[in-house]
N, C-alpha and C positions, 0 to 999 in steps of 0.2 A: 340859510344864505339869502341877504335880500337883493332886491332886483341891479344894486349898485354894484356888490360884489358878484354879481353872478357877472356880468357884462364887464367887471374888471377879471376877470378868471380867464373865461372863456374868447371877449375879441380884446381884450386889451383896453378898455374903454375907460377913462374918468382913475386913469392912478395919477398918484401924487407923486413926481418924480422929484421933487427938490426934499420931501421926506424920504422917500429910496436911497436918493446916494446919501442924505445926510447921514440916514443911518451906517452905509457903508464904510462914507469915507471918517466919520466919528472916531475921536480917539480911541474909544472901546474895541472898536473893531480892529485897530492896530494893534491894541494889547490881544486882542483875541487871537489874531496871524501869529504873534510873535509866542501865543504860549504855545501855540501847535507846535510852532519851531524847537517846542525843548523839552518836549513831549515825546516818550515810549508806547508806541500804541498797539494793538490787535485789529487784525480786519474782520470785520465781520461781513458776506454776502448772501443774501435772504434771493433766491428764484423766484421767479412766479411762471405758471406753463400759463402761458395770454396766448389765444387762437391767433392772433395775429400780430406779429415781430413788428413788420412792418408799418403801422401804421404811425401817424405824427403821435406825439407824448401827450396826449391828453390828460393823462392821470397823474401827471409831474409835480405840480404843485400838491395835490390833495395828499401824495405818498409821501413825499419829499416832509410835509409838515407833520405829517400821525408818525412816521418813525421822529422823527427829532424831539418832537411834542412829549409822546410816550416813552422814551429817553429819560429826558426831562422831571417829567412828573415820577414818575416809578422813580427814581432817585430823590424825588421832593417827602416820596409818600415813604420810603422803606428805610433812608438812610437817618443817622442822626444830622444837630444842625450842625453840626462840626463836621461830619463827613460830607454833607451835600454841600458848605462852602469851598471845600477842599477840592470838589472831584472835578472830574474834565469832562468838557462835554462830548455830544457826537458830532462825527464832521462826516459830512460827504465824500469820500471819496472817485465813484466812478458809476456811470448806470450805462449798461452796454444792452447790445440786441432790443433794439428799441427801448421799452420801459419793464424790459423782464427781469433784468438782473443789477439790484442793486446794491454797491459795496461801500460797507463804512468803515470808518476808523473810531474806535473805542479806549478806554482802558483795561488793560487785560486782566486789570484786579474786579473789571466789572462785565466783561465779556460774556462769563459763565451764567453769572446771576440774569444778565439781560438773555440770553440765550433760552434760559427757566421759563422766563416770561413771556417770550415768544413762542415756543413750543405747546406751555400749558396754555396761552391766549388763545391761539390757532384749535387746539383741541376743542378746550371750553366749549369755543363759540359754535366750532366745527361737525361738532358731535362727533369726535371722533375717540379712538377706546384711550385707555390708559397710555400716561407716556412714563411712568413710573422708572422703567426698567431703564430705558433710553437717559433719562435725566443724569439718575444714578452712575452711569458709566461715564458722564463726562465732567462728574465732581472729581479731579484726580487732584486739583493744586491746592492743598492745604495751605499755604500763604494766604490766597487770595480773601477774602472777606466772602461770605456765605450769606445772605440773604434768605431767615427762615421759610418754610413752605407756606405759613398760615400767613407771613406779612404780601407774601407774593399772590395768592388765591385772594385775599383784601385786596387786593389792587385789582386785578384781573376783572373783579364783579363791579367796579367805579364805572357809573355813568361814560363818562368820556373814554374808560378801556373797552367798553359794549359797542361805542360809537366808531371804533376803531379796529378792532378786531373782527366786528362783523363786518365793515365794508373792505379791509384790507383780503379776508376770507374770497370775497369774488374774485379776487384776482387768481384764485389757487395758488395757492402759495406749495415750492415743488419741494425746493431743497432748500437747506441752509448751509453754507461753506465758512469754516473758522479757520483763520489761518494764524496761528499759534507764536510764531515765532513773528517778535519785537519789528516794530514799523518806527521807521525816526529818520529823519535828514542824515545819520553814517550809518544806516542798518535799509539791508535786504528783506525780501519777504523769500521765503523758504519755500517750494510746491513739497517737502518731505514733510510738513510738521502742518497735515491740515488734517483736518475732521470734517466728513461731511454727513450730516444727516437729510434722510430723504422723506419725503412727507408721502408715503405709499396710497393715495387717492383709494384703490381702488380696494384693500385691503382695510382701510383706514387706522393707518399704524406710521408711525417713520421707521427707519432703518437706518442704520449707521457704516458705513464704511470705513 
């Protein structure tokens, strides 16, 4: 980060605001709103245990782009190029308790596979034991598109997955919440149809409920 971007990060200093909204208010961005609108989604909410709830969002930006980012790429890197035209991206849905707990919206044909990628990343970098057993229990939807093991560990060892996985790791990452059943402008989210796994620090294991 050079000394321009740091002092636009941190006090706000030297951004280009007629590029910000351009990009916002851009057509693209319109067509962007409008496909959320017709979209079937999954939520997905990644925890972090942060000593302190309270404090301002420092870490907002930096989080906010390594998941969309790693999103993004993992889908560049694992799909074909006809599946990665086709697919949906990630959207933001909600960061509560200060910057601990953040919830996205997905495709639930891709929820699984990113889930993969989160767990084995967190590990990886974590030193933490096998998630073998955990993984396995939550391949249940044979529909969905499966994402090999050896294309997913290729990704996970990319430069920019080390750059991300190791700095997103200081946050402790606690739990992961999946909430299974269909998100869309005439659909509910369900609290019967979640999955959560727990990233057990202290055993260095997750656990599933």
């Amino acid at each position: 980060m050079n000394h321009k971007s740091r002092e636009e990060y941190w006090i706000g200093k030297g951004i280009n605001y007629s590029q910000l909204w351009e990009d916002y208010n851009h057509h693209d961005g319109e067509e962007y709103i409008k496909k959320f609108n017709t979209l079937i989604l999954s939520l997905l909410k990644v925890e972090f245990d942060l000593p302190n709830i309270n404090e301002p969002l420092f870490s907002h930006e930096a989080i906010y782009k390594s998941f969309k980012g790693l999103y993004h790429d993992f889908k560049e890197f694992c799909l074909t190029k006809d599946e990665y035209n086709n697919s949906k991206p990630l959207f933001l849905y909600s960061i509560e308790r200060g910057s601990a707990d953040w919830s996205f919206l997905l495709d639930p044909n891709m929820i699984f596979n990113f889930i993969n990628l989160l767990v084995s990343g967190f590990f990886y970098y974590g030193n933490k034991k096998d998630n073998k057993k955990i993984l396995d229990s939550l391949k249940h939807d044979k529909s969905a598109k499966t994402i090999p093991e050896e294309k997913i560990n290729a990704f996970i060892t990319q430069p920019n997955s080390k750059i991300i996985f190791e700095n997103l790791d200081k946050f402790h990452p606690k739990k992961i919440i999946i909430k299974t059943k269909y998100f869309s402008k005439h659909a509910t989210l369900s609290r019967e149809e979640e999955i959560t796994i727990y990233f057990d620090n202290e055993n260095n294991k997750p656990t599933m409920l």
